[in-house]
PDB file with SEQRES, HELIX, SHEET and CRYST1 records, atoms N, CA, C and O in Angstrom:
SEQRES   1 A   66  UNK UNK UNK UNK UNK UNK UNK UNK UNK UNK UNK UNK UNK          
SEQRES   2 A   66  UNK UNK UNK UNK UNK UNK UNK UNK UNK UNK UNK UNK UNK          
SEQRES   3 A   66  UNK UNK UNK UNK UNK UNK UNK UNK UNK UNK UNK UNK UNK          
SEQRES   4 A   66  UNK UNK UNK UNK UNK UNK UNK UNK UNK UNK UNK UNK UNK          
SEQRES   5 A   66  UNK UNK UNK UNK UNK UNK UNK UNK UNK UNK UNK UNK UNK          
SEQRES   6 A   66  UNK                                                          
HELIX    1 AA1 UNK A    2  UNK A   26  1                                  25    
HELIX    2 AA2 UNK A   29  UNK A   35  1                                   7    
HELIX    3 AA3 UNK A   43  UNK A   46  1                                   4    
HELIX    4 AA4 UNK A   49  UNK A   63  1                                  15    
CRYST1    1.000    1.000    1.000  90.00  90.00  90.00 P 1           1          
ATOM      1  N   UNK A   1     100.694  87.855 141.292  1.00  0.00           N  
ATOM      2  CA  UNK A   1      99.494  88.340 140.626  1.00  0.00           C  
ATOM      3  C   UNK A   1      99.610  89.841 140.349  1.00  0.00           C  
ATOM      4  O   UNK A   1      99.320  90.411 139.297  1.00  0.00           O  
ATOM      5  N   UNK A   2     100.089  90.384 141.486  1.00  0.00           N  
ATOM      6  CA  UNK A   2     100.252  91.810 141.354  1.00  0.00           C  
ATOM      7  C   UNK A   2     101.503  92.479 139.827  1.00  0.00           C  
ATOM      8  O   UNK A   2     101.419  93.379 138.992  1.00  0.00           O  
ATOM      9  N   UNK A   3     102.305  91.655 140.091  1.00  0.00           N  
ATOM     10  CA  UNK A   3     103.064  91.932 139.419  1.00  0.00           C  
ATOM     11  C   UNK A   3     102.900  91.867 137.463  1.00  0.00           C  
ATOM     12  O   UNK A   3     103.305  92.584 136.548  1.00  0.00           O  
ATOM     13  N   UNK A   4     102.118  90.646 137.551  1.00  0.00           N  
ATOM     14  CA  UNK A   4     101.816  90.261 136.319  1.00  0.00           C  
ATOM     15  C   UNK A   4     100.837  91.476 135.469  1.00  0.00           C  
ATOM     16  O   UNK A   4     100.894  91.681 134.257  1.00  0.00           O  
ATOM     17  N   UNK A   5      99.877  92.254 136.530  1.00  0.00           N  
ATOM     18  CA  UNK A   5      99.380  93.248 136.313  1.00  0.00           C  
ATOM     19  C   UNK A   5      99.563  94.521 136.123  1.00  0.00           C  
ATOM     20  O   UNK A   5      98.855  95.272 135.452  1.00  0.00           O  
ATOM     21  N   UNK A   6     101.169  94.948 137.118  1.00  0.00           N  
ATOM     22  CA  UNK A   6     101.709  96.099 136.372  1.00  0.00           C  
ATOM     23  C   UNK A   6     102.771  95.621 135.054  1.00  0.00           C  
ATOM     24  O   UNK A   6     103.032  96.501 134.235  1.00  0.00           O  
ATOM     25  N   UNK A   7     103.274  94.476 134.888  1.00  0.00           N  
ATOM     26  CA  UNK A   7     103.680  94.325 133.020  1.00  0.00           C  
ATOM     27  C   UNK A   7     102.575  94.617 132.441  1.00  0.00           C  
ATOM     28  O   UNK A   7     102.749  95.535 131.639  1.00  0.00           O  
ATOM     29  N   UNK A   8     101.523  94.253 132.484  1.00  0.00           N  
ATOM     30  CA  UNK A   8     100.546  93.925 131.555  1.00  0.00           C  
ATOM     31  C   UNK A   8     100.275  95.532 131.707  1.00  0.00           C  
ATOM     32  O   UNK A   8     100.669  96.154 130.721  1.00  0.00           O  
ATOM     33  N   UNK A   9      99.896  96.048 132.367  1.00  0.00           N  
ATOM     34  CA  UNK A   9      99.828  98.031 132.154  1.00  0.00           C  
ATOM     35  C   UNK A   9     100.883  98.223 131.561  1.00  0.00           C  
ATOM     36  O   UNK A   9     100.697  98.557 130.391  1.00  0.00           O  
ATOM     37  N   UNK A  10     102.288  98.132 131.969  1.00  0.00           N  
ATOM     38  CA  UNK A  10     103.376  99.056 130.959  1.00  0.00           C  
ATOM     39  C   UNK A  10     103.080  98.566 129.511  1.00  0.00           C  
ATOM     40  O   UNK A  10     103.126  99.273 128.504  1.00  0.00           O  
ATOM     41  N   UNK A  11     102.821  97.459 129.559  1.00  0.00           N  
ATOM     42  CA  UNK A  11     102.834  96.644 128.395  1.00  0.00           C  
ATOM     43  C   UNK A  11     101.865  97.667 127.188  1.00  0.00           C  
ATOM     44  O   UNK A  11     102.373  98.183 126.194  1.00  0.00           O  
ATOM     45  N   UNK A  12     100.478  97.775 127.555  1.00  0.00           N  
ATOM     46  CA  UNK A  12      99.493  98.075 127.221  1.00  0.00           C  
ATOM     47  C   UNK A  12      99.756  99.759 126.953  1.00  0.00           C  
ATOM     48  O   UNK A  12      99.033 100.240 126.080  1.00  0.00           O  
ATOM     49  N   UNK A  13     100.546 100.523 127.501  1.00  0.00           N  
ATOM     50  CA  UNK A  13     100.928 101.639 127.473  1.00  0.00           C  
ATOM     51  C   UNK A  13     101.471 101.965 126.766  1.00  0.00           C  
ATOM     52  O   UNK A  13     101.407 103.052 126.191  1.00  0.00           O  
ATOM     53  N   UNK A  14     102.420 100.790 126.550  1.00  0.00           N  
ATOM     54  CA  UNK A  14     103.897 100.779 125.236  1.00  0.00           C  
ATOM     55  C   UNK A  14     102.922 100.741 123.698  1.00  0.00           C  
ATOM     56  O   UNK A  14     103.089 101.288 122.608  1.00  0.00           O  
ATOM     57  N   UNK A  15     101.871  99.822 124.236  1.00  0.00           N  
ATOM     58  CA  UNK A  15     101.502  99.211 122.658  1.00  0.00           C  
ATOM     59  C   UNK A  15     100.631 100.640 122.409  1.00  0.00           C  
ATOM     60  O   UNK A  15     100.438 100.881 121.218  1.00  0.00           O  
ATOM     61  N   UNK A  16     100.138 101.517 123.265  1.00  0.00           N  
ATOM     62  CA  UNK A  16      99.070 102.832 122.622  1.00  0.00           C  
ATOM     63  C   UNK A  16      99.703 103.819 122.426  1.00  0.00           C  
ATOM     64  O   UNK A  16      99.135 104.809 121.965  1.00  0.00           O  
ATOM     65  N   UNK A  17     101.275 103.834 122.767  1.00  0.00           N  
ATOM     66  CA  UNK A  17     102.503 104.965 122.818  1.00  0.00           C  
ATOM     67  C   UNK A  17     102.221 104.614 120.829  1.00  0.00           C  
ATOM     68  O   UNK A  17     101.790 105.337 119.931  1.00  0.00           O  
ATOM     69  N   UNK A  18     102.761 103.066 120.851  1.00  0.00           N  
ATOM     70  CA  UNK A  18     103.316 102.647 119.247  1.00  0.00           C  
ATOM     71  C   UNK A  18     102.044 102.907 118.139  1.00  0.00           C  
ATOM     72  O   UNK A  18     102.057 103.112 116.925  1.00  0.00           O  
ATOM     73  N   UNK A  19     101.100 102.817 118.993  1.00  0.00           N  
ATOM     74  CA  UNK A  19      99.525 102.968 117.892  1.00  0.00           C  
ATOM     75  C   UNK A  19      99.864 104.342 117.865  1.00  0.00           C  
ATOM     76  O   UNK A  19     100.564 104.630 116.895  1.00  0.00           O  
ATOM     77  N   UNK A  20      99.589 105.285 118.625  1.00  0.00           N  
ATOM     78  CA  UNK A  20      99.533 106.583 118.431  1.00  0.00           C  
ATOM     79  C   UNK A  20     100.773 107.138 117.649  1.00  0.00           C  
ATOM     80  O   UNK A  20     100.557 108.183 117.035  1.00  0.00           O  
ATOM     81  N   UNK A  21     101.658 106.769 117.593  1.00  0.00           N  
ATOM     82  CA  UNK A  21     103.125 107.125 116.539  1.00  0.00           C  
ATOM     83  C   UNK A  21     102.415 106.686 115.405  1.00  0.00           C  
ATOM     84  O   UNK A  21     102.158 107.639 114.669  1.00  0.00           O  
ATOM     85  N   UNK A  22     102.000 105.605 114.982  1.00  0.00           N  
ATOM     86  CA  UNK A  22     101.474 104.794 113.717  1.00  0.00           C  
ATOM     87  C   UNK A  22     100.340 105.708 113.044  1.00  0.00           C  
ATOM     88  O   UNK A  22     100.250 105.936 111.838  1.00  0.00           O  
ATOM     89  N   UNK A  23      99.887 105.965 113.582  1.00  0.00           N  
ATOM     90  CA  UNK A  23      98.275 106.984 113.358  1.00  0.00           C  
ATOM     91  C   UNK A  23      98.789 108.547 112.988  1.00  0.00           C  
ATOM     92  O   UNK A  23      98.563 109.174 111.953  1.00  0.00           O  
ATOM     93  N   UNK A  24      99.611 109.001 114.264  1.00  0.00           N  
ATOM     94  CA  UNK A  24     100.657 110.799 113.271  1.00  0.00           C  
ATOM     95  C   UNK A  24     101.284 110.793 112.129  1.00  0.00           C  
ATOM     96  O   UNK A  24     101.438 111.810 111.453  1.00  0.00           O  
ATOM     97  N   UNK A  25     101.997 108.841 111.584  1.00  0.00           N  
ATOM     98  CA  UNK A  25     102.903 108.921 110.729  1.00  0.00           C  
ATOM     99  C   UNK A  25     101.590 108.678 110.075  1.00  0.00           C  
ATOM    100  O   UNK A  25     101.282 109.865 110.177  1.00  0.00           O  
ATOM    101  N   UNK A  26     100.525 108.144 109.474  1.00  0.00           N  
ATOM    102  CA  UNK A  26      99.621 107.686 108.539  1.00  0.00           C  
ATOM    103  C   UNK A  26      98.807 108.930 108.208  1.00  0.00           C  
ATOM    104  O   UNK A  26      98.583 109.022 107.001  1.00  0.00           O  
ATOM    105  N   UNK A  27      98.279 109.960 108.992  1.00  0.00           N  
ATOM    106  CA  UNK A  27      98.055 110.979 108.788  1.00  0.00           C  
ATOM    107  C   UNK A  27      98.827 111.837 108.443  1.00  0.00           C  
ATOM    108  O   UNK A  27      98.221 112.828 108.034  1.00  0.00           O  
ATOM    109  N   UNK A  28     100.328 111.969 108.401  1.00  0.00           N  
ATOM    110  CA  UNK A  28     101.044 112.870 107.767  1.00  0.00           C  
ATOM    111  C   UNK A  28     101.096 112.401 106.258  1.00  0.00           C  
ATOM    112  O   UNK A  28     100.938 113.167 105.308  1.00  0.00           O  
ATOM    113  N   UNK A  29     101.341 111.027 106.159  1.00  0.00           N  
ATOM    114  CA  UNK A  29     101.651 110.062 104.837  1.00  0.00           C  
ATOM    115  C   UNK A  29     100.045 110.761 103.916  1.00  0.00           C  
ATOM    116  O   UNK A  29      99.986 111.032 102.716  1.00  0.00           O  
ATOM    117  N   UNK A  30      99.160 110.868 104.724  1.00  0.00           N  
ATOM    118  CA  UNK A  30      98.030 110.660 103.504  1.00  0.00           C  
ATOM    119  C   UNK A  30      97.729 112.194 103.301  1.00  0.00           C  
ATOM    120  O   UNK A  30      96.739 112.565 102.673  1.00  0.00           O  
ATOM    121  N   UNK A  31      98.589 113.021 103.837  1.00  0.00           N  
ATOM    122  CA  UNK A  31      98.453 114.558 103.357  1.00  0.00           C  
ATOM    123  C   UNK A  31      99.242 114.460 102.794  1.00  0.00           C  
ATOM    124  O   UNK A  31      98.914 114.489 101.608  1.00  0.00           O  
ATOM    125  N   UNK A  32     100.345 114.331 102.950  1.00  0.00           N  
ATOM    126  CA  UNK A  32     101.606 114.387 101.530  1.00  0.00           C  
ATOM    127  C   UNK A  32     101.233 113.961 100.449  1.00  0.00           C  
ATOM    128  O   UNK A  32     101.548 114.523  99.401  1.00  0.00           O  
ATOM    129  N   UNK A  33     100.327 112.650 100.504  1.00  0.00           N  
ATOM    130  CA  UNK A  33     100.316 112.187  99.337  1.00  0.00           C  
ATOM    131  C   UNK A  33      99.096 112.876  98.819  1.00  0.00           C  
ATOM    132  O   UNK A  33      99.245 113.174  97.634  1.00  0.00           O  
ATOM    133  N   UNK A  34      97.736 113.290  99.395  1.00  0.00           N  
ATOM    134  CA  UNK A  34      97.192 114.424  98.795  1.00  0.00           C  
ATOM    135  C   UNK A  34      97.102 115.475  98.311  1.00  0.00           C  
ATOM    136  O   UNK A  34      96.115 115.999  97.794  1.00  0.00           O  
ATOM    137  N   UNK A  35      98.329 115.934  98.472  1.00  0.00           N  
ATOM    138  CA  UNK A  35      98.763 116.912  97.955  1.00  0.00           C  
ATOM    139  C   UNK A  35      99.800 116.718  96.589  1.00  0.00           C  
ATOM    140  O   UNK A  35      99.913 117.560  95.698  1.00  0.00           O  
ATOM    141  N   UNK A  36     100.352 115.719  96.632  1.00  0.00           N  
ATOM    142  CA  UNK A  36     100.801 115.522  95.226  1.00  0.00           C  
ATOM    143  C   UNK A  36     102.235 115.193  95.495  1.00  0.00           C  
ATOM    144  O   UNK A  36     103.008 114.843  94.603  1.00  0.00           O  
ATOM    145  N   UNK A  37     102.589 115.325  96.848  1.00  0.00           N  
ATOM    146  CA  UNK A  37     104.097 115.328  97.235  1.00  0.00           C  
ATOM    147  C   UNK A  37     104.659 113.904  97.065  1.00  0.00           C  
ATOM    148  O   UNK A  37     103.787 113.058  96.865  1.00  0.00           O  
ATOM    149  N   UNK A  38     106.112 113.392  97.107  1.00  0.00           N  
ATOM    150  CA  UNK A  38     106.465 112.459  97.110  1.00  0.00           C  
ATOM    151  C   UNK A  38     107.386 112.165  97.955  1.00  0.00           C  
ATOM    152  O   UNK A  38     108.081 113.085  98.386  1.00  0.00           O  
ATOM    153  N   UNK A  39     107.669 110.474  98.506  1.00  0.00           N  
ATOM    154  CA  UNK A  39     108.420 110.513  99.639  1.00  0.00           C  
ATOM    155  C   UNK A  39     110.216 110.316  99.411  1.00  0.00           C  
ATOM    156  O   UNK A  39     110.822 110.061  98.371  1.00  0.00           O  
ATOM    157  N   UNK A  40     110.511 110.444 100.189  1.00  0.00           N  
ATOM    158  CA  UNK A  40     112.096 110.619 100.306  1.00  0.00           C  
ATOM    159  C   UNK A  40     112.568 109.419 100.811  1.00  0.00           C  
ATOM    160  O   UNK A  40     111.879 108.853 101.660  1.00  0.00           O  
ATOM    161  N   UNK A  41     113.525 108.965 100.481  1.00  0.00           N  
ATOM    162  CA  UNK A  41     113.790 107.282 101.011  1.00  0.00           C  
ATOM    163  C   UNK A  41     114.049 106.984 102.578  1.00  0.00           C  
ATOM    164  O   UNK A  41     114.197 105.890 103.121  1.00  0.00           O  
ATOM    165  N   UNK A  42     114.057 108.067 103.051  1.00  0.00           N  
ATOM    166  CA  UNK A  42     113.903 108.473 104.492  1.00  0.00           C  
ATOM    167  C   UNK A  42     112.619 108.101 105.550  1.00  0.00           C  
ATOM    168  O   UNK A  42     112.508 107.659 106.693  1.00  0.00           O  
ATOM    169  N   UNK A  43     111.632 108.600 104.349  1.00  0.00           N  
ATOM    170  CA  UNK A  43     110.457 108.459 104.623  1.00  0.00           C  
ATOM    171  C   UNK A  43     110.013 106.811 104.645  1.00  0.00           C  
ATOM    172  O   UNK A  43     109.805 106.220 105.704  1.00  0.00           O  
ATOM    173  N   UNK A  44     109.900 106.158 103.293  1.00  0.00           N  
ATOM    174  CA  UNK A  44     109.858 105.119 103.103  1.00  0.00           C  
ATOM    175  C   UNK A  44     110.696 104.097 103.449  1.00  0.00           C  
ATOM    176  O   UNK A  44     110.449 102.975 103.007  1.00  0.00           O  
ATOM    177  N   UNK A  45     111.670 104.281 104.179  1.00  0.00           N  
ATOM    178  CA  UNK A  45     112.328 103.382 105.150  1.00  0.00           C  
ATOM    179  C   UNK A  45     111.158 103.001 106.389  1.00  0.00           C  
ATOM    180  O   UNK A  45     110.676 101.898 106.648  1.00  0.00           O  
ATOM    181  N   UNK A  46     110.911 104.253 107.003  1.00  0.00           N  
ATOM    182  CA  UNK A  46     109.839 104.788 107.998  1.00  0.00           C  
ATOM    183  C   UNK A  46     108.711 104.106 108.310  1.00  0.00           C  
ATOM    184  O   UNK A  46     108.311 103.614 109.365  1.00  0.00           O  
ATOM    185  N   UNK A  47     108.057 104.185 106.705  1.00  0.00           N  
ATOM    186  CA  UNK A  47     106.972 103.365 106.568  1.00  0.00           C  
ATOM    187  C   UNK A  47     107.070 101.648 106.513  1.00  0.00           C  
ATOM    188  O   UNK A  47     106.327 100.727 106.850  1.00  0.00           O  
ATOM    189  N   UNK A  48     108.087 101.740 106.046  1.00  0.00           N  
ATOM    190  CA  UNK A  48     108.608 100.449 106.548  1.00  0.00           C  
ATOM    191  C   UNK A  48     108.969 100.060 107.679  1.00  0.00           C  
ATOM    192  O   UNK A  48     108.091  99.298 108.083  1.00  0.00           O  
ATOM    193  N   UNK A  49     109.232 100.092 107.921  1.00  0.00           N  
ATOM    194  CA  UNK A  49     109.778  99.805 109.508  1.00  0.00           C  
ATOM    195  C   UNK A  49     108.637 100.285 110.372  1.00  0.00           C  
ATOM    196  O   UNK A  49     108.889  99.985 111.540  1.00  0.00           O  
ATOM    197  N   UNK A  50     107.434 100.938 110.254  1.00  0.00           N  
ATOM    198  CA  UNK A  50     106.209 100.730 111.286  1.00  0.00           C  
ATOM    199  C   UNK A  50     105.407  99.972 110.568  1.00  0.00           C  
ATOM    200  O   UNK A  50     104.228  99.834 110.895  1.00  0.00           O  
ATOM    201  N   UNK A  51     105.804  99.519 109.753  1.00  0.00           N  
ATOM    202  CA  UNK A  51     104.933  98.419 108.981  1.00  0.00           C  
ATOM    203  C   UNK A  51     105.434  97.228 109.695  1.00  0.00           C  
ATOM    204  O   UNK A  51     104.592  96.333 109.777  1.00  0.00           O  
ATOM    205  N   UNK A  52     106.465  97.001 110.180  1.00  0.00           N  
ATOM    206  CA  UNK A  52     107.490  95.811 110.398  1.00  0.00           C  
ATOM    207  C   UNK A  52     106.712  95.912 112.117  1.00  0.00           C  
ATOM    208  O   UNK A  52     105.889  95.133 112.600  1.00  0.00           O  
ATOM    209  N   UNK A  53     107.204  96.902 112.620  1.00  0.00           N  
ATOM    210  CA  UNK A  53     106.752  97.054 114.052  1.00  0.00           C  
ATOM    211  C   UNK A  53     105.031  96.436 114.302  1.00  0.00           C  
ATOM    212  O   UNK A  53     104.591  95.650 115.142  1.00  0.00           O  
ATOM    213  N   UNK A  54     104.407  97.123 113.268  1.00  0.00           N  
ATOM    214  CA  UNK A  54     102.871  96.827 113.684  1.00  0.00           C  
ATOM    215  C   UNK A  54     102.529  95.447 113.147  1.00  0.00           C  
ATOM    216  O   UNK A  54     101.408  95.004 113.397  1.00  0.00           O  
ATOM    217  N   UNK A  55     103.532  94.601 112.310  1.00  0.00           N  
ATOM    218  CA  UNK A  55     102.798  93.235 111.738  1.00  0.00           C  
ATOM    219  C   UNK A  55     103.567  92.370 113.556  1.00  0.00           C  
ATOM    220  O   UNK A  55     102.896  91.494 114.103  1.00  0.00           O  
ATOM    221  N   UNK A  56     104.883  92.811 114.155  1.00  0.00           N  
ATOM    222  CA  UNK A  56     105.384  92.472 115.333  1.00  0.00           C  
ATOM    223  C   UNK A  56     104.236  92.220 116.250  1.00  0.00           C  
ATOM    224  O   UNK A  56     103.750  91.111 116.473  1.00  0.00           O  
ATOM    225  N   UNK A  57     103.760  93.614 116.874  1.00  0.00           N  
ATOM    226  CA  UNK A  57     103.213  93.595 117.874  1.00  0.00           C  
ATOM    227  C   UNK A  57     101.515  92.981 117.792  1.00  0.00           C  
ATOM    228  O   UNK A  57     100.793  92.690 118.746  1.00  0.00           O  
ATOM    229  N   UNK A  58     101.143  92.897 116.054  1.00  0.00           N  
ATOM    230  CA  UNK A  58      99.827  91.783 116.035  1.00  0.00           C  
ATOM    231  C   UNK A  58     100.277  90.465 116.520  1.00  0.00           C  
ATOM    232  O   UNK A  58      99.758  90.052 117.556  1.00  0.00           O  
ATOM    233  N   UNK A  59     101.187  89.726 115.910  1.00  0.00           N  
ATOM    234  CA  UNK A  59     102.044  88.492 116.181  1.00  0.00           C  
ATOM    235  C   UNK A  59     102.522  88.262 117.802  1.00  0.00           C  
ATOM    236  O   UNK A  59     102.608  87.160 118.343  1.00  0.00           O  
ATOM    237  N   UNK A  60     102.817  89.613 118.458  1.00  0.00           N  
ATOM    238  CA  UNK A  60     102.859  89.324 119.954  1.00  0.00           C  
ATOM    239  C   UNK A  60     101.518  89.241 120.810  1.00  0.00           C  
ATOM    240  O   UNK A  60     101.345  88.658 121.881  1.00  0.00           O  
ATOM    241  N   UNK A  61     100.742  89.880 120.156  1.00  0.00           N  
ATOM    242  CA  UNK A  61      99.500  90.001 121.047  1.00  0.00           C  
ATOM    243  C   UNK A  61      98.478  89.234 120.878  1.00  0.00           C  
ATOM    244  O   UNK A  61      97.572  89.261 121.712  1.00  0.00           O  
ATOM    245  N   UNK A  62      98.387  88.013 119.259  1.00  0.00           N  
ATOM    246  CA  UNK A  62      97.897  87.190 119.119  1.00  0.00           C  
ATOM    247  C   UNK A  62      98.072  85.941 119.856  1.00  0.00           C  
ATOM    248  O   UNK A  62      97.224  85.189 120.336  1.00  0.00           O  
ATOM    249  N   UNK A  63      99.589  85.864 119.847  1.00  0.00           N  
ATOM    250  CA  UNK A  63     100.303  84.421 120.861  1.00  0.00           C  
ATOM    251  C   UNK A  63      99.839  85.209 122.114  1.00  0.00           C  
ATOM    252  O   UNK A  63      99.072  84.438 122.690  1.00  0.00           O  
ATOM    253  N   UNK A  64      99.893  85.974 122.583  1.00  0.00           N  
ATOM    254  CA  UNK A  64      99.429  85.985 124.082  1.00  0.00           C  
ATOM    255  C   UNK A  64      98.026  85.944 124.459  1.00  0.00           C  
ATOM    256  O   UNK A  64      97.530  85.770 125.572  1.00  0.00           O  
ATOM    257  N   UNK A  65      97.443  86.148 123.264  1.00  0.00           N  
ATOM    258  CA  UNK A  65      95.832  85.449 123.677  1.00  0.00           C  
ATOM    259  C   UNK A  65      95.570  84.183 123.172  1.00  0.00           C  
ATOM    260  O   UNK A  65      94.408  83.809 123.329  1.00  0.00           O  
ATOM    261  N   UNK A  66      96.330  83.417 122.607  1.00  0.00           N  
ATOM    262  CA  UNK A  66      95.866  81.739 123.042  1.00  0.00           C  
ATOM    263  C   UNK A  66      96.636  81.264 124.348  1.00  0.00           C  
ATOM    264  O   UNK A  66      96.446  80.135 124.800  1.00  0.00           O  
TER     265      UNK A  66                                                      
END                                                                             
């Protein structure tokens, strides 16, 4: 029991580490783009790939609540 409860903390830690990365990159994205700037394929890899990460971790956290 105990144990199941510290995964479920790291767990929960990992997933507000990955929200909070998601939220600096979306707020940097929507000043660049207010300003008129454009992205670098660097960038838009980026956005891709936390796009990929965050459709992941809905899909993990949905199966673990049925």
């Amino acid at each position: 029991m105990m144990h199941s409860a510290v995964l479920l903390k790291a767990e929960v830690k990992a997933l507000q580490a990955a929200n909070e990365q998601k939220k600096r990159r979306e707020r940097k994205r929507k000043r660049r783009i207010m300003q008129g700037g454009s992205l670098s394929i660097q960038e838009g890899e980026d956005i891709l790939h936390s796009a990929e990460v965050e459709a992941q971790v809905r899909t993990e956290v949905a199966s673990e609540g049925s």
